[in-house]
C-alpha positions as CSV (number, residue, x, y, z in Angstrom):
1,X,39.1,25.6,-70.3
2,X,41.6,24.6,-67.7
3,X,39.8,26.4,-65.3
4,X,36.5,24.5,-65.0
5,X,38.5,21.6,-64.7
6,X,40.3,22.6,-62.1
7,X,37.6,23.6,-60.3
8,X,35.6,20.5,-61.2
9,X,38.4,17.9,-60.0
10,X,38.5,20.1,-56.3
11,X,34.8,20.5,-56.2
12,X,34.6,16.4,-56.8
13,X,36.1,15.2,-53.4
14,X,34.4,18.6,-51.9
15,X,30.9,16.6,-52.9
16,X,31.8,14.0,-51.9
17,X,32.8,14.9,-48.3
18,X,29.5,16.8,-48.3
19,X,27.3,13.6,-49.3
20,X,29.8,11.9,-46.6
21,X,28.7,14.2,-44.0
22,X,25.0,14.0,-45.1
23,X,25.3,10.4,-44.6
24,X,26.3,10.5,-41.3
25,X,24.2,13.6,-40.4
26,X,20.7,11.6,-41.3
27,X,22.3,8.0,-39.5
28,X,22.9,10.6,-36.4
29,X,19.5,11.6,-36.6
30,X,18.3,8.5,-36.7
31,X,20.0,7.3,-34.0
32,X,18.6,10.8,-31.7
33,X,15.5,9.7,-33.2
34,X,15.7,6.5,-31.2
35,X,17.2,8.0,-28.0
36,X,14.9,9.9,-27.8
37,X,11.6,7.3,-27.7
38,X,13.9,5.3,-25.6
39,X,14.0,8.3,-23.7
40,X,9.8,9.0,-23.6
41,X,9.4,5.2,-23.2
42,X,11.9,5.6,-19.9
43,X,9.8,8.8,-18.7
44,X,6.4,6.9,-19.0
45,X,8.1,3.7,-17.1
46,X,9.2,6.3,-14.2
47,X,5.9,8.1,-14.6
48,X,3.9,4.5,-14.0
49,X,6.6,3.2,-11.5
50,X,5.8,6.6,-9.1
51,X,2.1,5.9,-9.4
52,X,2.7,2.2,-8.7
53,X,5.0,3.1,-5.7
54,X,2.2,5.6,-4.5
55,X,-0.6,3.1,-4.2
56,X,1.7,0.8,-2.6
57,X,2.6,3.8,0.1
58,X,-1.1,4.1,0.5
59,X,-1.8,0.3,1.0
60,X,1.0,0.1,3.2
61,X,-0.4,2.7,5.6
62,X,-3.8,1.1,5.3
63,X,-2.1,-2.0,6.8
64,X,-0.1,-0.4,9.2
65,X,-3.3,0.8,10.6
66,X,-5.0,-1.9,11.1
67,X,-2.2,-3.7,12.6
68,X,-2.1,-1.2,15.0
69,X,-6.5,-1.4,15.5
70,X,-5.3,-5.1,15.9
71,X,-2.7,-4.6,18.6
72,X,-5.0,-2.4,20.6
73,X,-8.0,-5.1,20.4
74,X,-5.2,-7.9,21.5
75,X,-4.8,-5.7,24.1
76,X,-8.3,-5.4,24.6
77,X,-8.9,-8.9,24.8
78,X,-5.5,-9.8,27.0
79,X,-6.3,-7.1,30.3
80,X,-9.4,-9.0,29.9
81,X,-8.2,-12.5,29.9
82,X,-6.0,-11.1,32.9
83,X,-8.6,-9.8,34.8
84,X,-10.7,-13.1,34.4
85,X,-7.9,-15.0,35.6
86,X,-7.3,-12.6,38.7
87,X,-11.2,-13.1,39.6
88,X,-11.0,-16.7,39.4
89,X,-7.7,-16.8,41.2
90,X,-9.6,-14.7,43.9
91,X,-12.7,-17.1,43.4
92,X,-10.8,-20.3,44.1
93,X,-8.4,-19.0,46.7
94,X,-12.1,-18.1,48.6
95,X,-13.9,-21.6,48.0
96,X,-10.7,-23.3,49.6
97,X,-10.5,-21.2,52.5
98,X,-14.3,-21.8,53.0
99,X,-13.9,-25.6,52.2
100,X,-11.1,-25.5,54.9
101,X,-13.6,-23.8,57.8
102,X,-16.3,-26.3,57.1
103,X,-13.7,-28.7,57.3
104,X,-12.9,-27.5,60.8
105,X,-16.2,-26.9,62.1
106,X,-16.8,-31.2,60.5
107,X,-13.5,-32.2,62.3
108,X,-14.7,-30.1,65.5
109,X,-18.0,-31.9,65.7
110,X,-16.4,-35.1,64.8
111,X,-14.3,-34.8,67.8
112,X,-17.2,-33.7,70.2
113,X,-19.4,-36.8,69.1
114,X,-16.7,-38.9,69.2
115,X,-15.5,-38.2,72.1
116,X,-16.8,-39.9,75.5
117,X,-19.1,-37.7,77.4
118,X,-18.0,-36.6,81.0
């Protein structure tokens, strides 16, 4: 009988190492368990972030667009302004030289009735 209890008293601590490493087999699991939903939870996050960052993309060209559609009117609007100012310039600049000859020709007559007839 010495026999099964020798093998019993070696086979004790042998099942009890095994249940030891069962223990920490299952809490190992558990813990991939949980990396790995942190893990798909991450992946979905990325997954919504892209999308996010592509509609942003999108609205950003949108804008950039119509920044540009609103730099071209302003330009528009300016070689207008300029060309308004240049007629009025040119408008102006005319009345005064025309105010000056009728100026003259006044001056010119004052003088001739003014002066004493020879």
């Amino acid at each position: 009988m010495t026999g099964p209890t020798k093998n019993s008293a070696v086979s004790r601590p042998i099942v009890h190492r095994l249940a030891r490493l069962e223990s920490v087999q299952r809490d190992t699991n558990r813990r991939l368990g949980r990396i790995e939903a942190t893990m798909e939870t991450s992946s979905r996050l990325f997954e919504l972030m892209h999308d996010r960052l592509e509609a942003i993309e999108g609205i950003q060209r949108t804008l950039v667009e119509g920044q540009k559609s609103l730099v071209e009117g302003q330009k528009l609007v300016i070689a207008r302004l300029d060309r308004l100012v240049a007629a009025t310039l040119r408008q102006r600049t005319r009345s005064t030289d025309r105010l000056s000859r009728v100026e003259r020709r006044l001056n010119a007559l004052e003088n001739r009735l003014l002066s004493p007839k020879q």
